[in-house]
C-alpha positions as CSV (number, residue, x, y, z in Angstrom):
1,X,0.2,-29.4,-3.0
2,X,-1.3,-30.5,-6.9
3,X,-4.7,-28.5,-8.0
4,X,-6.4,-31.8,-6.9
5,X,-5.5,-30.7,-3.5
6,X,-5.8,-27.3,-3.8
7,X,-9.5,-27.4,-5.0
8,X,-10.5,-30.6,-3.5
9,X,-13.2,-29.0,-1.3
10,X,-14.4,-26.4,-3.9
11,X,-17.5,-27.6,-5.8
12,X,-18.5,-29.0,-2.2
13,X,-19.7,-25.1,-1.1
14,X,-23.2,-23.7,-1.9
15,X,-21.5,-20.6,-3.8
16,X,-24.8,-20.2,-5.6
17,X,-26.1,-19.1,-2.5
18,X,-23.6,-16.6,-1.5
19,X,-23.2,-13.3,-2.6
20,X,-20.4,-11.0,-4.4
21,X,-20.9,-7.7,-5.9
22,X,-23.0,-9.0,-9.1
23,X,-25.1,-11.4,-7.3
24,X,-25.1,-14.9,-6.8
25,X,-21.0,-16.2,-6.7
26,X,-21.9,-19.2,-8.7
27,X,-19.0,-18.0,-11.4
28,X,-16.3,-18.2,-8.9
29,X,-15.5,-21.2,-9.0
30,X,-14.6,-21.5,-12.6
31,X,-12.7,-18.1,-11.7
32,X,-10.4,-20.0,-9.2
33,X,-10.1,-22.7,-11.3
34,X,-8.9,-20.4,-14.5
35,X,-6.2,-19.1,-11.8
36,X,-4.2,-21.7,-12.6
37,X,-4.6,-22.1,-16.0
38,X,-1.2,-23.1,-18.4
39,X,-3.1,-20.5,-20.5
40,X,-1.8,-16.9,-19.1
41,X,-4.6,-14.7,-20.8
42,X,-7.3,-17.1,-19.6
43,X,-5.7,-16.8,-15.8
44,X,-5.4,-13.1,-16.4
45,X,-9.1,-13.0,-17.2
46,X,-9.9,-15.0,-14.3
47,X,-8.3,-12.8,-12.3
48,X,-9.5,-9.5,-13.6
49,X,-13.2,-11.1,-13.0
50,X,-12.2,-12.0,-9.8
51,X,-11.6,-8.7,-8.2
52,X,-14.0,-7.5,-9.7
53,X,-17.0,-10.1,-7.6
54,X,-15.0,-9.5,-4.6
55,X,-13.2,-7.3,-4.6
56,X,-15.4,-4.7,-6.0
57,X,-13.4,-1.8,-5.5
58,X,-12.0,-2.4,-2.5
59,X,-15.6,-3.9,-1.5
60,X,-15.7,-7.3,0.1
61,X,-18.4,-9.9,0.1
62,X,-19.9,-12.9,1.9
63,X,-18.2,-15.0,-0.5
64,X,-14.9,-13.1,-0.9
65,X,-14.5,-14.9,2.9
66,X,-15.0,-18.6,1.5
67,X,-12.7,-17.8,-1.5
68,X,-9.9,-16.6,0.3
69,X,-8.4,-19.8,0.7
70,X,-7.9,-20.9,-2.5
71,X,-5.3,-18.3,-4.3
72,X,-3.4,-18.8,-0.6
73,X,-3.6,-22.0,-1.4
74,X,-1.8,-21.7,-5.0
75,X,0.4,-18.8,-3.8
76,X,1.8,-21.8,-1.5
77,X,1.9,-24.0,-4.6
78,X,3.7,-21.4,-6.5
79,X,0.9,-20.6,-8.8
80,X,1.3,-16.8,-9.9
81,X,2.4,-16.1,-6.0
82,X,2.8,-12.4,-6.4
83,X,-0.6,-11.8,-7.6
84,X,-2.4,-14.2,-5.6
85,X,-0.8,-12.5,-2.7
86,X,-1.8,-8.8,-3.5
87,X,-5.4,-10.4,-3.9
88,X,-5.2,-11.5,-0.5
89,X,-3.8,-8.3,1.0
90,X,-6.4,-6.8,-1.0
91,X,-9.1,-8.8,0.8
92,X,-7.4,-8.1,4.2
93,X,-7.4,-4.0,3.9
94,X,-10.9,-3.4,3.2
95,X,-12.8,-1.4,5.0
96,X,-15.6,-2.0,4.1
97,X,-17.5,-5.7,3.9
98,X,-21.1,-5.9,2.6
99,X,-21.6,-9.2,4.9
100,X,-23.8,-10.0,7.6
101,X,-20.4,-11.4,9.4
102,X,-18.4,-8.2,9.8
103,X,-14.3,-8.8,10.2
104,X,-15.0,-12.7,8.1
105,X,-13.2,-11.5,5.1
106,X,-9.7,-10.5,6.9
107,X,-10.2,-13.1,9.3
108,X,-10.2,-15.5,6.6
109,X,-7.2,-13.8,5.2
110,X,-5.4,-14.4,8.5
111,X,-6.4,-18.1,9.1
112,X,-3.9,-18.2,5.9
113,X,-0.6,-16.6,8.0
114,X,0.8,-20.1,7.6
115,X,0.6,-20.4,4.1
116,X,1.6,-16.5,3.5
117,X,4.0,-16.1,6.1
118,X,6.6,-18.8,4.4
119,X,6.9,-16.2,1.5
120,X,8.3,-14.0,3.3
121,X,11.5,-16.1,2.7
122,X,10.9,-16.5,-0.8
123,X,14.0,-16.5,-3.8
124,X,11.4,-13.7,-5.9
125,X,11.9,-10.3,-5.0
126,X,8.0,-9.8,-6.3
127,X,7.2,-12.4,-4.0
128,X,8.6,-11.6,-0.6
129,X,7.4,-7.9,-1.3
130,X,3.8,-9.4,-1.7
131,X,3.9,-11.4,1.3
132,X,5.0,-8.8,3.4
133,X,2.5,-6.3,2.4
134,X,-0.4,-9.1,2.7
135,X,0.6,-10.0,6.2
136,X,0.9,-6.7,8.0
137,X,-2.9,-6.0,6.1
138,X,-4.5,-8.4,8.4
139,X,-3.2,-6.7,11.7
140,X,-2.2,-9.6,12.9
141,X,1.0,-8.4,14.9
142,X,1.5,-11.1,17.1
143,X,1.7,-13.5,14.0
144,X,3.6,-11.0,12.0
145,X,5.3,-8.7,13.5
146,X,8.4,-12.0,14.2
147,X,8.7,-13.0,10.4
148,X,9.1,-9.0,9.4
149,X,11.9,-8.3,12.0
150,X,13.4,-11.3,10.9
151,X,13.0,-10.1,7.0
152,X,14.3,-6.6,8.3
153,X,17.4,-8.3,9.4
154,X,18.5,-10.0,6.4
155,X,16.6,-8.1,3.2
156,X,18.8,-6.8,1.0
157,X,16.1,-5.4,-1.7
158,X,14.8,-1.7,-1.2
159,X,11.4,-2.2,-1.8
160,X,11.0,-4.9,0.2
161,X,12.9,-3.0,2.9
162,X,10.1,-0.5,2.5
163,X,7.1,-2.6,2.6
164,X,8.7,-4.4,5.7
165,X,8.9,-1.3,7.5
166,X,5.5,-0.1,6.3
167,X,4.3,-3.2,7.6
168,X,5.9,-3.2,11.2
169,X,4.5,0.5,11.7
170,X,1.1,-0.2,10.8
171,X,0.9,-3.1,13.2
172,X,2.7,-1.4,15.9
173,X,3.0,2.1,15.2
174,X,4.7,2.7,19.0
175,X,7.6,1.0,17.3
176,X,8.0,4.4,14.4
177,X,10.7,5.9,16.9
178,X,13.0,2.7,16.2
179,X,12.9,3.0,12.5
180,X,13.2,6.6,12.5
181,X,17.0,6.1,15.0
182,X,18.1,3.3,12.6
183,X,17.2,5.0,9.0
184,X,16.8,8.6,9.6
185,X,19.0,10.0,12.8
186,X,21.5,7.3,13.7
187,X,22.0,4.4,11.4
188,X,25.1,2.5,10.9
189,X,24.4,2.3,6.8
190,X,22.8,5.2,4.8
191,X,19.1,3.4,3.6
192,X,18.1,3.7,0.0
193,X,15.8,6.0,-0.7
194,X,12.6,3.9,-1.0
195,X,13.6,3.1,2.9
196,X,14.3,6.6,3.6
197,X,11.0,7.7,2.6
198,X,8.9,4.5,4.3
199,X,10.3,5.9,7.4
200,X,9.3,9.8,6.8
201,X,5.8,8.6,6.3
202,X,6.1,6.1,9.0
203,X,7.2,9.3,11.4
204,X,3.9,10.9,10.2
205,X,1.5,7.7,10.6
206,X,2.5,7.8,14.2
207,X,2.6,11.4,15.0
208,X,6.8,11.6,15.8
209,X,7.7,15.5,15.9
210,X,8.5,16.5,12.2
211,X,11.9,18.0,12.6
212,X,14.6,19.6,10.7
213,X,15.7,16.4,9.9
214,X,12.8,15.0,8.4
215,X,12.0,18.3,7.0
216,X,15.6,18.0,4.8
217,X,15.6,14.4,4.1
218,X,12.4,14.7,2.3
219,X,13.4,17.7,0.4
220,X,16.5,15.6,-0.7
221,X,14.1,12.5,-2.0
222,X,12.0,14.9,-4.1
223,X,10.5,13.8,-6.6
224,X,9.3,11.0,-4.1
225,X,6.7,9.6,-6.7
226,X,8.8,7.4,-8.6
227,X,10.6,5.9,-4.9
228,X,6.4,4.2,-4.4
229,X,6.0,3.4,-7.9
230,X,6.6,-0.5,-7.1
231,X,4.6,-0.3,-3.5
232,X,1.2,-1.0,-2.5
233,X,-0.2,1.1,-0.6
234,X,-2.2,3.4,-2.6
235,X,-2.8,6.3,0.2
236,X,0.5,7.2,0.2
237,X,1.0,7.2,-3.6
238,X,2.0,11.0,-3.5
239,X,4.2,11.1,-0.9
240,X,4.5,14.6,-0.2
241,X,0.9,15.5,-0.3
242,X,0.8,12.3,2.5
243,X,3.0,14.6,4.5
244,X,1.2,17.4,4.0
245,X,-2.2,15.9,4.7
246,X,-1.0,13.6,7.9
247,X,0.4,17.1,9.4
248,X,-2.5,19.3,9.0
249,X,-4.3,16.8,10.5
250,X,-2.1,17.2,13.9
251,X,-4.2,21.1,13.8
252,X,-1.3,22.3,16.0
253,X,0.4,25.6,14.8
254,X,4.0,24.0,14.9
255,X,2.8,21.4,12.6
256,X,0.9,24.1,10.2
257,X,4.4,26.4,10.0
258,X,6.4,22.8,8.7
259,X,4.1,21.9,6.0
260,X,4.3,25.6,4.7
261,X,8.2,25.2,5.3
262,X,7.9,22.3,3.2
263,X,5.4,22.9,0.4
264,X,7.4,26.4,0.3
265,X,11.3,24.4,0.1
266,X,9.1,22.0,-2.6
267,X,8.0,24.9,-4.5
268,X,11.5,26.4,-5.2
269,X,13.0,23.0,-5.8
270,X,15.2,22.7,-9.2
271,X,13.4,19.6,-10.4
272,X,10.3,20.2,-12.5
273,X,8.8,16.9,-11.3
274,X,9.6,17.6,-7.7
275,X,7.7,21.4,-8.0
276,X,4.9,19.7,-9.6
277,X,4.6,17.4,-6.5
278,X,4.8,20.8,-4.0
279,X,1.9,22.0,-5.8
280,X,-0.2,19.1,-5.2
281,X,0.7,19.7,-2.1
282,X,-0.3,23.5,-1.8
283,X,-3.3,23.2,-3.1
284,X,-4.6,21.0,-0.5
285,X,-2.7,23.0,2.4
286,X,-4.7,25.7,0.8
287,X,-8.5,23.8,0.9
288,X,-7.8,22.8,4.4
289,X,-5.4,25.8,6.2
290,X,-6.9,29.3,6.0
291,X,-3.3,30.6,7.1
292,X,-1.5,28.4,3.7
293,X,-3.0,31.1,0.4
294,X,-1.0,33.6,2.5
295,X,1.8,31.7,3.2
296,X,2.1,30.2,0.0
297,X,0.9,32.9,-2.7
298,X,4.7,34.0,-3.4
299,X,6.7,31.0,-4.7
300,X,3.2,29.6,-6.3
301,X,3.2,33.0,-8.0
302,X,6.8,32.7,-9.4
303,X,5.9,29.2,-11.0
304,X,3.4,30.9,-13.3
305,X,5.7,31.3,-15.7
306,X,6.5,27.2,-15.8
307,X,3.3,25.3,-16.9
308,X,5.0,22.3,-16.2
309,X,5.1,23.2,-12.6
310,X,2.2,25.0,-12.5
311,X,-0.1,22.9,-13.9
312,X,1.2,19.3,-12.9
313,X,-0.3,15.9,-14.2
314,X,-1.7,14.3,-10.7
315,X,-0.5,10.6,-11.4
316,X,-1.5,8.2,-9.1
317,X,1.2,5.1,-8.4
318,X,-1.3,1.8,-9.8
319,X,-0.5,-1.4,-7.9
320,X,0.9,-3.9,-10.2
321,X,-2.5,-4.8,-11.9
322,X,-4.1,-1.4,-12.9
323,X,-7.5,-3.4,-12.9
324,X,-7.5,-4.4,-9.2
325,X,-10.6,-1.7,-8.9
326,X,-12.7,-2.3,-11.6
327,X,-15.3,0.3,-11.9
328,X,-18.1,-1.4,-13.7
């Protein structure tokens, strides 16, 4: 497919008369154009000022629907793939669509499945990873659900591993207990770690019994920030807090006693880093458990003499473009 083909239809929609976040979309055009551009820094710009008309943080638009096709299009082409495809799966997760057409935007992402869902194959690492995480977004498992099995199969690469599971959860979350047999109780071959912890949080996306086994595998991946530093999803970019959070929200008293069993085995960890991430995770046990200040006051009191662990740096994992959600 040349650009000829790619944007043969373009200048033939009334973008004038749609709408992104700044108005009238009669700039994105030239945006999809600019995508690709022999000139990187002019692509890059294009694709900075593209996220930010629609996908205005995390906001999606009337015409974020009738642009979708295009970076598919050059993903397909082999036109910056990677980053065409996080724009897609971008598109696809949002929540929320300022559109009088509500669900156009991912359904627009999904009429592309046979453009995206070839990637999966890919020779680029970066590539494949994208493709997986852009297909699960649309939730469409029927699709989907076939070309990530098939990627589980054969994938060699961690993170990919990872996103594949991630992916298979989130469209069918009754399938957590088979991930959780292969990688975490019963598995032929020891996972890396990335995998490990995709299935931990898989196990607390669809409410599995948190266990002894769970409760020591994820003391064993602490610090578990740097295992998401190359995913996507940004909700579970401190892992242990995730825990933390997804398990309070059960509100049963056998969930409360293994966070505090947790944040508690966190807190006395020997890594600095790994303390740092217990104490992001007690202080949210404590503004949402009345039992965890109790519960928790000793081994936060012994870290008063570490400022490193007491006071940690909250870092955030950024997607691969930090700019994705531009703020102004």
């Amino acid at each position: 497919m040349d650009l000829a083909q790619i944007f043969a239809d373009l200048d033939a929609q009334p973008w004038a008369d749609r709408e992104h976040a700044y108005g009238s979309a009669d700039d994105v055009p030239g945006q999809l154009r600019a995508l690709a551009s022999d000139d990187a820094e002019e692509a890059e710009e294009a694709l900075y000022e593209l996220y930010g008309n629609i996908v205005h943080q995390g906001s999606v638009y009337e015409a974020t629907a009738h642009a979708v096709p295009y970076p598919a299009r050059l993903a397909a082409a082999g036109i910056r793939p990677a980053d065409m495809l996080v724009l897609l799966g971008c598109v696809a997760e949002s929540e929320d669509e300022r559109s009088d057409t509500p669900g156009a935007c991912r359904a627009a992402v999904t009429a592309q499945l046979p453009l995206i869902l070839p990637l999966i194959e890919s020779a680029d690492t970066s590539v494949r990873q994208a493709a997986v995480w852009a297909a699960a977004r649309t939730g469409a498992a029927e699709q989907v659900l076939p070309g990530l099995r098939r990627c589980w199969e054969g994938e060699l690469d961690p993170l990919v591993r990872a996103e594949v599971l991630a992916g298979s959860v989130w469209l069918d979350p009754a399938g957590a207990g088979e991930f959780e047999t292969a990688v975490l109780v019963g598995g032929q071959v020891e996972e890396a770690a990335p995998v490990r912890l995709a299935a931990l949080l898989a196990c607390v996306d669809a409410d599995l019994a948190w266990t002894p086994v769970h409760h020591d595998a994820l003391i064993t991946l602490l610090p578990a920030g740097p295992l998401v530093a190359g995913r996507f999803d940004m909700e579970q970019s401190e892992p242990l807090r995730y825990v933390v959070e997804g398990l309070l929200d059960r509100d049963t008293d056998e969930a409360r006693e293994a966070v505090f069993s947790l944040v508690d085995a966190g807190l006395r960890h020997p890594d600095a880093d790994a303390r740092a991430e217990a104490v992001a995770g007690a202080e949210h046990a404590c503004d949402v458990s009345r039992a965890a200040p109790d519960r928790l006051a000793g081994p936060l009191a012994a870290l008063l003499g570490d400022p490193v662990s007491a006071s940690p740096a909250r870092t955030r994992t950024p997607r691969p473009k930090s700019w994705m959600f531009r703020t102004s």
